[in-house]
Backbone bond lengths (Angstrom), bond angles and torsions (degrees), N, CA, C in turn:
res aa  C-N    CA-C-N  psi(-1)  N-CA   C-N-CA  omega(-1)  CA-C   N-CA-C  phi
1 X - - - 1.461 - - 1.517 109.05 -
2 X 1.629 120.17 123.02 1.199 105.17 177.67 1.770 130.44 -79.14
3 X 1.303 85.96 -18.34 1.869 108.64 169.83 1.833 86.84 -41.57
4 X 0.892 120.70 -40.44 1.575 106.94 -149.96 1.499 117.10 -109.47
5 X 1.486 119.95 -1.53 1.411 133.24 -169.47 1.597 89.23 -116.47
6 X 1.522 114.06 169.28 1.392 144.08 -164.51 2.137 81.74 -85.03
7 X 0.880 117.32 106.37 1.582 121.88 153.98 1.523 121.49 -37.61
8 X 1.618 100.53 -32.46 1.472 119.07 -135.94 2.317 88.50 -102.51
9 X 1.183 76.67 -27.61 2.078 79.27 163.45 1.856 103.78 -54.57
10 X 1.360 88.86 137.39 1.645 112.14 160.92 1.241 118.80 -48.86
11 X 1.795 115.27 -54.71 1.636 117.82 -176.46 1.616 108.35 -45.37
12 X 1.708 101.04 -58.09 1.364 124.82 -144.44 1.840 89.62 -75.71
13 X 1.106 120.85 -55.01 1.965 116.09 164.23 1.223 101.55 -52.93
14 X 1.339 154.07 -41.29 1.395 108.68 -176.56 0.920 117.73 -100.57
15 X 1.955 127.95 1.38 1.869 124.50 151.02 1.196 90.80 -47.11
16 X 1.343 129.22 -85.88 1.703 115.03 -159.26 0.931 134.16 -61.37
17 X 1.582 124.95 -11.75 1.984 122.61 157.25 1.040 88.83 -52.67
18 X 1.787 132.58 -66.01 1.806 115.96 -130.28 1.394 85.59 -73.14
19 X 1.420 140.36 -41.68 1.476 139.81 -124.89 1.887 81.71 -85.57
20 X 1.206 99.68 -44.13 2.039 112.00 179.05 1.483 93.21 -51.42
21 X 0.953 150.72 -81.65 1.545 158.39 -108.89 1.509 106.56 -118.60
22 X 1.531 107.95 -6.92 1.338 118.47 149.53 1.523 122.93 -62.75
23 X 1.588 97.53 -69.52 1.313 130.68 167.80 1.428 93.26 -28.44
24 X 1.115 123.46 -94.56 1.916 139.54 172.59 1.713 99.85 3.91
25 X 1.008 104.72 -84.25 1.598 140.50 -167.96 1.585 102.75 -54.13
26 X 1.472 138.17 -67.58 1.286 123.39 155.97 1.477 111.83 -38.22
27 X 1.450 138.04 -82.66 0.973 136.79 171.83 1.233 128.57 -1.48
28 X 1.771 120.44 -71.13 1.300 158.62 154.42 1.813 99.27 -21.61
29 X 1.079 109.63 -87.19 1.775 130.88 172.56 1.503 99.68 -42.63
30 X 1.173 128.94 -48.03 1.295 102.72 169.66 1.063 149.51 -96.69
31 X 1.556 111.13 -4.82 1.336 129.46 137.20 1.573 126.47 -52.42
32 X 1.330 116.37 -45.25 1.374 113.43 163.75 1.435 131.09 -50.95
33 X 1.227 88.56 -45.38 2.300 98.65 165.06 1.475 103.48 -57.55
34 X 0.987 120.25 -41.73 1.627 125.31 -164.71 1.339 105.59 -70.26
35 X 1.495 122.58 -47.58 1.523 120.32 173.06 1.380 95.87 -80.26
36 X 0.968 165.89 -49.20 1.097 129.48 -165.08 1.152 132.78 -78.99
37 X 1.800 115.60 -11.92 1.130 131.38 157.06 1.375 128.36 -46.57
38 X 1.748 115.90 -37.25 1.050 136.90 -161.95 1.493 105.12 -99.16
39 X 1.868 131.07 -36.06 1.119 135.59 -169.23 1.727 94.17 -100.51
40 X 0.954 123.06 -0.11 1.954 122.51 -175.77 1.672 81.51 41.26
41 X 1.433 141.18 100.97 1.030 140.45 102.49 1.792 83.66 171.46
42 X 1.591 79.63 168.55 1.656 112.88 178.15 1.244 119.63 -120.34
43 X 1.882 114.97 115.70 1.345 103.82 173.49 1.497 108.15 -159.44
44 X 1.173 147.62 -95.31 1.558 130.07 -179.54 1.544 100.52 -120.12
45 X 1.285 130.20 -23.95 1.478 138.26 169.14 2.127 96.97 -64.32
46 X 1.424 110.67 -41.44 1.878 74.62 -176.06 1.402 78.85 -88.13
47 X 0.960 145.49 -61.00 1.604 103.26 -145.81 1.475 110.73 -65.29
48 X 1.459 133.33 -1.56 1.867 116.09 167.99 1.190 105.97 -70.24
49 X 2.015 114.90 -25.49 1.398 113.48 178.12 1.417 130.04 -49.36
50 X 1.496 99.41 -48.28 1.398 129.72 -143.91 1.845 93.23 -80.01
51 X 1.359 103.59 -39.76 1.372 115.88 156.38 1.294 132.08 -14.86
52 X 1.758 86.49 -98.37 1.455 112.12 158.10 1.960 131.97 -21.99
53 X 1.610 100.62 -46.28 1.116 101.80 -175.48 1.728 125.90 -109.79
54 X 1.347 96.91 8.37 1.434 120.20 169.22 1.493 106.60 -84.32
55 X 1.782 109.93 -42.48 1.289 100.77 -166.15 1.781 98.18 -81.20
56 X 1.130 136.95 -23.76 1.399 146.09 -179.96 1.623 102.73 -56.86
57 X 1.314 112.67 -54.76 1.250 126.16 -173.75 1.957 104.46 -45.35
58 X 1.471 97.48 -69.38 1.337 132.44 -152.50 2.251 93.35 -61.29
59 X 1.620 94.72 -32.39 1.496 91.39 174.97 1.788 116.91 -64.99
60 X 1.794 91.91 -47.65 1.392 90.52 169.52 1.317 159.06 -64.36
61 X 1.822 96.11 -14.07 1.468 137.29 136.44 1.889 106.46 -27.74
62 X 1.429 100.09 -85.19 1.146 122.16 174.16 1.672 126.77 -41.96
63 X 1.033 98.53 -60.46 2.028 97.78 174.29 1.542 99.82 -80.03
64 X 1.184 138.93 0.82 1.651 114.58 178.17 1.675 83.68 -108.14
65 X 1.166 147.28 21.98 1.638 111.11 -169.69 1.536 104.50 -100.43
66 X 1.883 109.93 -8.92 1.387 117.87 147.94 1.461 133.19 -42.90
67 X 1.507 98.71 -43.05 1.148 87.27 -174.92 1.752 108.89 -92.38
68 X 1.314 107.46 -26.49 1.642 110.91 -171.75 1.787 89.55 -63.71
69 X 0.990 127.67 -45.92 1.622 121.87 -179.03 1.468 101.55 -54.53
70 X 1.572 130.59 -35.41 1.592 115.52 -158.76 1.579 86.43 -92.57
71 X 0.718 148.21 -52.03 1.337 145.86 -158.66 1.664 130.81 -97.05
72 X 1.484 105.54 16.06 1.394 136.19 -172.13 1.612 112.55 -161.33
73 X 0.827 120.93 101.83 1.300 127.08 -175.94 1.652 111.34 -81.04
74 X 1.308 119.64 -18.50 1.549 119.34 173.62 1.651 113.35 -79.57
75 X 1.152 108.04 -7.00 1.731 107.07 170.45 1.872 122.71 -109.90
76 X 1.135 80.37 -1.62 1.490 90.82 159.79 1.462 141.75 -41.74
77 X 1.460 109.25 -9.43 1.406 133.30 -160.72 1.447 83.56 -96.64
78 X 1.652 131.33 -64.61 1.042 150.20 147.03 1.668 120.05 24.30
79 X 1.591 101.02 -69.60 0.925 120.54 179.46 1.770 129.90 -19.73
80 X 1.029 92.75 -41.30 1.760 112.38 -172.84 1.751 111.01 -77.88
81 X 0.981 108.73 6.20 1.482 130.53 -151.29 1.785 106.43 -116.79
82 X 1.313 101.85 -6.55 1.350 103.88 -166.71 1.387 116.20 -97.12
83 X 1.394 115.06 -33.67 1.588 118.79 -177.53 1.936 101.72 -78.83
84 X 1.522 112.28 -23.86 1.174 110.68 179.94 1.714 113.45 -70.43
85 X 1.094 120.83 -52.98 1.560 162.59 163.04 1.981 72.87 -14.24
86 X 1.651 82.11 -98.73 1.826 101.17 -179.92 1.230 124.82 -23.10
87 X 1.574 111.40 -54.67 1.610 97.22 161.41 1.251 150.12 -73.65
88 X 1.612 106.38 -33.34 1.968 103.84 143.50 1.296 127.91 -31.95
89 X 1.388 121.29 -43.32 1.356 123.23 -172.99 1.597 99.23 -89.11
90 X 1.509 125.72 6.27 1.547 100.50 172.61 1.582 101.17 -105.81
91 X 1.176 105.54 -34.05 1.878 97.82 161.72 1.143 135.20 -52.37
92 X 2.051 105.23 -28.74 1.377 99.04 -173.76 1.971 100.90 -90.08
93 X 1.422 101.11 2.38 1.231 99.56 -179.08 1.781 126.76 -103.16
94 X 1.439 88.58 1.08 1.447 121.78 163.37 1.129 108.66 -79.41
95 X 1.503 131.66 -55.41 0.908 132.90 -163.64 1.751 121.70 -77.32
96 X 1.299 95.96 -10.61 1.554 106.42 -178.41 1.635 95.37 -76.19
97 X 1.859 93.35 -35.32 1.753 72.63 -160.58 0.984 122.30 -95.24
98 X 1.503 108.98 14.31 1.647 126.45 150.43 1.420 134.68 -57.64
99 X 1.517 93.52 -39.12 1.533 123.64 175.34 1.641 120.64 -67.26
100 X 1.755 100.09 -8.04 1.508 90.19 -163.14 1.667 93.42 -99.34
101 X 1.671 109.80 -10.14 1.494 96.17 -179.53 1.662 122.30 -73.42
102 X 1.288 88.55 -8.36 1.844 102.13 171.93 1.702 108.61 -104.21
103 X 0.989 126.19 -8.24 1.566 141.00 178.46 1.864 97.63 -75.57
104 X 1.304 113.72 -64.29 1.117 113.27 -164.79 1.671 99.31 -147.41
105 X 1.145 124.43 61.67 1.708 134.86 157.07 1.383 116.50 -8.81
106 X 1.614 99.47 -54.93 1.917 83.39 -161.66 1.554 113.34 -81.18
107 X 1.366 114.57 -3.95 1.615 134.67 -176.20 1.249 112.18 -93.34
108 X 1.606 112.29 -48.49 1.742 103.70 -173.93 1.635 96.08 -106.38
109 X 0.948 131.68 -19.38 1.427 118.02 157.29 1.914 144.14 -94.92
110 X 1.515 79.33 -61.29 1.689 83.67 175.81 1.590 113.76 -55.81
111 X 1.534 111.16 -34.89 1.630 112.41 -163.16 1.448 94.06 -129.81
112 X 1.599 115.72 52.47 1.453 110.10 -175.82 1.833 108.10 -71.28
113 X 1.354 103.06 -46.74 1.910 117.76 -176.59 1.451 89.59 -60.47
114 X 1.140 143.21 -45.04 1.802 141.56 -152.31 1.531 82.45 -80.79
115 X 0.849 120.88 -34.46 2.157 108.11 -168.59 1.495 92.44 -101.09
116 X 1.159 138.94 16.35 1.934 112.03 -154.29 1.575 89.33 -92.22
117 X 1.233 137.58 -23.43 2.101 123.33 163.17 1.381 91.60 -70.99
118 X 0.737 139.72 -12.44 2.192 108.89 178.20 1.170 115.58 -69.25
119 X 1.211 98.06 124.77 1.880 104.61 -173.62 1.471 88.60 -46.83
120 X 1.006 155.84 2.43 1.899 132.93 -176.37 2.090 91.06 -98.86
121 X 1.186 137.50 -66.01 1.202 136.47 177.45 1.459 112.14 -59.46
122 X 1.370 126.09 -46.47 0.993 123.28 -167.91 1.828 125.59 -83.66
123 X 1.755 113.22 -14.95 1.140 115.20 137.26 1.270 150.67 -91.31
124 X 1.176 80.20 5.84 1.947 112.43 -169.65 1.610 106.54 -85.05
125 X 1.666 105.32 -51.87 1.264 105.48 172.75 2.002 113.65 -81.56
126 X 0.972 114.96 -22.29 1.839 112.19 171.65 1.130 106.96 -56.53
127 X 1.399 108.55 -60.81 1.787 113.25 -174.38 1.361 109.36 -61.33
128 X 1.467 142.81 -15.90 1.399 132.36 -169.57 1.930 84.50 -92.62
129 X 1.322 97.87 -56.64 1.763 99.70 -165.90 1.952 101.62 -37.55
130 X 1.234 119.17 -41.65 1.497 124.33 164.58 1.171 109.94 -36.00
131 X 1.313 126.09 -64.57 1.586 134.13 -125.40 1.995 85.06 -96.58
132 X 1.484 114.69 -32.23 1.073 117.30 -170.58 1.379 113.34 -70.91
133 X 1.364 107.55 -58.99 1.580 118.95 147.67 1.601 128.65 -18.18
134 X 1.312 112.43 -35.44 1.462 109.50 -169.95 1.454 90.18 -111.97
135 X 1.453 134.75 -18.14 1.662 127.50 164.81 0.842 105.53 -47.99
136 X 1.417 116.39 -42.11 1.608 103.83 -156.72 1.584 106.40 -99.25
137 X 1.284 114.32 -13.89 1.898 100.80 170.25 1.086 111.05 -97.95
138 X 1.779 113.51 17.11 1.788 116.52 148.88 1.003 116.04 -104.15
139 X 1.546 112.10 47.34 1.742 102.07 160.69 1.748 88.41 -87.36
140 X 1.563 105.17 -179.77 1.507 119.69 159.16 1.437 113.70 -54.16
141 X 1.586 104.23 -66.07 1.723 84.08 178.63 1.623 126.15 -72.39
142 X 0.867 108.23 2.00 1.569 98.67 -175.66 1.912 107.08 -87.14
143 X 1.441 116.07 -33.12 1.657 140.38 178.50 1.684 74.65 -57.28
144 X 1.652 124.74 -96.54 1.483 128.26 -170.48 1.600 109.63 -27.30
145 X 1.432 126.40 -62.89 1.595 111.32 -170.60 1.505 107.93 -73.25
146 X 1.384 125.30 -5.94 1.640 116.08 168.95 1.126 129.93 -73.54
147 X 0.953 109.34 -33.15 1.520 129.06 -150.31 1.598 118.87 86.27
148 X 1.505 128.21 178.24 1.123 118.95 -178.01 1.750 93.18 -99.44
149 X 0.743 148.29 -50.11 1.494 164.90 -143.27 1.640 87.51 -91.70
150 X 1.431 137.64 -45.94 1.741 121.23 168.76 1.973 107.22 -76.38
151 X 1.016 101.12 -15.71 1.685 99.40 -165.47 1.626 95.22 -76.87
152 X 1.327 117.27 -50.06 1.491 126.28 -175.96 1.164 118.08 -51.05
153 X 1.148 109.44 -50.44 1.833 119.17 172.24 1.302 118.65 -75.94
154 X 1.484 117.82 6.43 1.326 124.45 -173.41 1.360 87.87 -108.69
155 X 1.258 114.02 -42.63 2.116 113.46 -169.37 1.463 87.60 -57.40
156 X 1.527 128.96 -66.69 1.225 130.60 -167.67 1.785 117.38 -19.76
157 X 1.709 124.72 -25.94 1.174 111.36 161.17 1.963 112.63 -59.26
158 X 0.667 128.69 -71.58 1.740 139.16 164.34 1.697 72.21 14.84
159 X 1.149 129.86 -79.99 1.724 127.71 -143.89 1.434 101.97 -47.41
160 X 1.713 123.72 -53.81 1.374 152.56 -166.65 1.642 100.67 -65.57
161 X 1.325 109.96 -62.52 1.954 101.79 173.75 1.742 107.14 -68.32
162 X 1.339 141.28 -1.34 0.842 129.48 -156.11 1.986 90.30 -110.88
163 X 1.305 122.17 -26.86 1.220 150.07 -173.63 1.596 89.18 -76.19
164 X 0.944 113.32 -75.74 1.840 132.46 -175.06 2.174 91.11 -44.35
165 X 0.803 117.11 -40.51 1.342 113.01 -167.71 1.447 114.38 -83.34
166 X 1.513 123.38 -20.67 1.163 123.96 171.13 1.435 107.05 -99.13
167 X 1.453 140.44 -3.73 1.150 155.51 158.83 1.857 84.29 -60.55
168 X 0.923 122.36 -93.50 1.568 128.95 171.61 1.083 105.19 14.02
169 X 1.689 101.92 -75.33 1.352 112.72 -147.14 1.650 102.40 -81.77
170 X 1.363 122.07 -19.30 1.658 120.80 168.71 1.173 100.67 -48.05
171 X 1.251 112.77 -63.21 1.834 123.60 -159.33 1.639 112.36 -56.77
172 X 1.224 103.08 -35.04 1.378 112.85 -176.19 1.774 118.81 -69.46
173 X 1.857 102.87 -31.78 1.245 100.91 -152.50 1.872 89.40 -148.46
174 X 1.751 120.70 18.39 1.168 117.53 177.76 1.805 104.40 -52.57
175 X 1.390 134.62 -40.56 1.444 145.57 -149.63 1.306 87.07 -71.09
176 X 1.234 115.12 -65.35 2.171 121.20 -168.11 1.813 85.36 -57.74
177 X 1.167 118.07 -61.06 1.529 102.81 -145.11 1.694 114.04 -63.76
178 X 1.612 107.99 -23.60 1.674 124.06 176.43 1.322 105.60 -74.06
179 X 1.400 128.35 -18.84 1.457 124.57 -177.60 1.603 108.78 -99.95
180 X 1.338 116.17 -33.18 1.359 125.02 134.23 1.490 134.13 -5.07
181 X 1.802 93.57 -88.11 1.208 116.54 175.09 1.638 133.17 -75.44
182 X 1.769 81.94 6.94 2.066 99.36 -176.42 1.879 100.75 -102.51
183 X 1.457 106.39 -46.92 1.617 123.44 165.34 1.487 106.87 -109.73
184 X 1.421 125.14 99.78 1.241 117.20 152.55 1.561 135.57 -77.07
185 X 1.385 117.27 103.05 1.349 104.01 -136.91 1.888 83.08 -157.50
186 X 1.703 115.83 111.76 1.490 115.79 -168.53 1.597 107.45 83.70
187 X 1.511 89.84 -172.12 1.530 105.74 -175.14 1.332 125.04 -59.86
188 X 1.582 126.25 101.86 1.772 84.85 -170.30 1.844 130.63 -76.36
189 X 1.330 121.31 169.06 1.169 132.39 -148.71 1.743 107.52 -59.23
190 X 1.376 124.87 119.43 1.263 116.28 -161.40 1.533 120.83 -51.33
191 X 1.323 117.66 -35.04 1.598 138.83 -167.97 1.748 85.98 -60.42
192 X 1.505 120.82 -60.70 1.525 117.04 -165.25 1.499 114.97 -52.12
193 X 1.878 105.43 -42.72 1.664 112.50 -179.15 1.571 114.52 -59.33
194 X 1.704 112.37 -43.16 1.106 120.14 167.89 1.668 120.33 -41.55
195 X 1.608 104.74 -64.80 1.397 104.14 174.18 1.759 130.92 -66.07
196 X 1.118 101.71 -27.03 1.513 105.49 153.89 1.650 114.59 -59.18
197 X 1.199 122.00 -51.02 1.403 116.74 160.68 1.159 133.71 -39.74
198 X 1.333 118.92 -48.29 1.799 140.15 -171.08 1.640 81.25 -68.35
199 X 1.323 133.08 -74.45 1.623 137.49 -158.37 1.821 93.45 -55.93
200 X 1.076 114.20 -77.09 1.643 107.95 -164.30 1.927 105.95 -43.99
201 X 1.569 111.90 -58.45 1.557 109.75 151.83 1.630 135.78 3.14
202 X 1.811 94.14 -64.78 1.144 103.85 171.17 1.617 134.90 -103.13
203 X 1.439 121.08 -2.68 1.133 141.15 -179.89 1.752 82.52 -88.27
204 X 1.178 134.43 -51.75 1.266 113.26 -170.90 2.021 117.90 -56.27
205 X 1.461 79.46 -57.84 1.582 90.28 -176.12 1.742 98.04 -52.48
206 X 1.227 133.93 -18.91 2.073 130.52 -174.49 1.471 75.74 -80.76
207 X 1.513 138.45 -37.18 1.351 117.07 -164.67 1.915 118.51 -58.38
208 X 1.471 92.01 -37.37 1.833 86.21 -177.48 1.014 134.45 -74.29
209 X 2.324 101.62 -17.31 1.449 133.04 175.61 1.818 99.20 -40.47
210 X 1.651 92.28 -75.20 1.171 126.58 165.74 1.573 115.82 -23.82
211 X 1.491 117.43 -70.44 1.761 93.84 171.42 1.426 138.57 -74.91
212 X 1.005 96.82 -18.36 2.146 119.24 164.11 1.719 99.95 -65.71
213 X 1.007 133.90 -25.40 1.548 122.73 151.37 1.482 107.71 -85.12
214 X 1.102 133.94 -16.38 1.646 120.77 -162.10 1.857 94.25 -104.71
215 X 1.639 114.84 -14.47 1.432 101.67 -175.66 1.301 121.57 -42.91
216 X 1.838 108.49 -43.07 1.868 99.01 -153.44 1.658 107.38 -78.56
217 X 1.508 103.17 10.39 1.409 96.80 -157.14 2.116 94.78 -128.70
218 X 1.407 96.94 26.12 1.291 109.60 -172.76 1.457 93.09 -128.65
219 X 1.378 120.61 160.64 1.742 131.22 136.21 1.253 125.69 -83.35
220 X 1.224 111.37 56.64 1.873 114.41 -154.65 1.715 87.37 -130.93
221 X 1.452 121.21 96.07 1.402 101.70 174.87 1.649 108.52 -111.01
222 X 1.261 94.91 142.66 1.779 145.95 177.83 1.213 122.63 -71.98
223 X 1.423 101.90 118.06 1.606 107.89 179.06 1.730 99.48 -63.33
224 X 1.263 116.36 132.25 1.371 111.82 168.65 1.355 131.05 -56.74
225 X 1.149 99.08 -30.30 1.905 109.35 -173.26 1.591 93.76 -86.85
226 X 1.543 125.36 -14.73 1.945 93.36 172.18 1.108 91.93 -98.88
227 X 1.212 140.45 26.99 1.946 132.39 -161.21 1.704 83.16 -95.44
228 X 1.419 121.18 -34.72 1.232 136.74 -147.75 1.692 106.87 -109.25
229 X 1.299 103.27 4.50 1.650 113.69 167.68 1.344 97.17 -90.06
């Protein structure tokens, strides 16, 4: 059980990288079938896709396992799984946005400053500057010189770039998703399922906010140690 061993051991971090980067990789592969199913061909656009929505996935993995731990006590083991989880998905979400300077050159490179207000660069790059931000106060020492109780409320941006990214993806793809949502008719558009995801994601995780204020005024008693997730 990892609830119950030192996290902070070598063995026990690299069970949960590989067990993370598993996770990734199924994920990844089956998202890739999925776009290409949907675009009839394969070429450097699905895999920036396949990217994109693995690492989206893999966050939402990550910010709900709070709540599946507070409100399920059999996944609790789980727990240890989350800062690893989170950081796969910021590489693979790095890596998309690496992918887009070969996706589309004259936009994210040649004329990167000429686009940097378009809601597509300009939330694209806020939300990464976030995600980078919280990589780096998930090293080991940075969790130890915070405290756990400043580090937590610091992850809490993750929710705000993760918000900013489906804002993105409206702007990018509001036209498909309104013609979509006027004829629903086929698969709907992946960016919309995604952002429906990111919202339910986070309305869940406001759900536990929500009973950790409603405890003292409930008969509902609380393991102390998830009171403190």
């Amino acid at each position: 059980m990892l609830e119950t061993k030192d996290i902070f051991q070598k063995h026990i971090k690299r069970k949960i990288w590989i067990h993370s980067w598993i996770l990734a990789l199924v994920i990844y592969i089956g998202l890739l079938g999925l776009t290409y199913w949907l675009d009839k061909s394969f070429n450097f656009l699905t895999i920036s896709k396949a990217l994109a929505g693995t690492s989206a996935l893999l966050l939402g993995i990550s910010f709900s396992l709070s709540g599946f731990c507070y409100w399920w006590d059999f996944l609790d083991t789980k727990i240890g799984y989350r800062k690893q989880i989170g950081l796969a998905a910021y590489w693979l979400a790095l890596a998309y946005s690496l992918s887009l300077l070969l996706v589309d050159q004259n936009k994210y490179l040649f004329h990167f400053f000429d686009n940097l207000f378009s809601a597509d660069i300009l939330l694209g790059t806020i939300s990464m500057a976030i995600f980078t931000f919280l990589a780096i106060i998930s090293t080991d020492k940075m969790m130890l010189r915070l405290g756990p109780k400043i580090w937590r409320q610091m992850l809490r941006l993750g929710y705000l770039a993760w918000l900013l990214l489906a804002l993105r993806a409206y702007f990018i793809e509001k036209t498909v998703w309104l013609e979509y949502l006027n004829s629903p008719e086929g698969f709907p558009p992946p960016r919309l399922l995604l952002t429906v995801f990111v919202i339910v994601v986070i309305i869940f995780r406001l759900s536990v906010d929500l009973s950790k204020k409603c405890v003292p005024f409930t008969n509902k008693k609380i393991n102390p140690q998830k009171n403190e997730r």
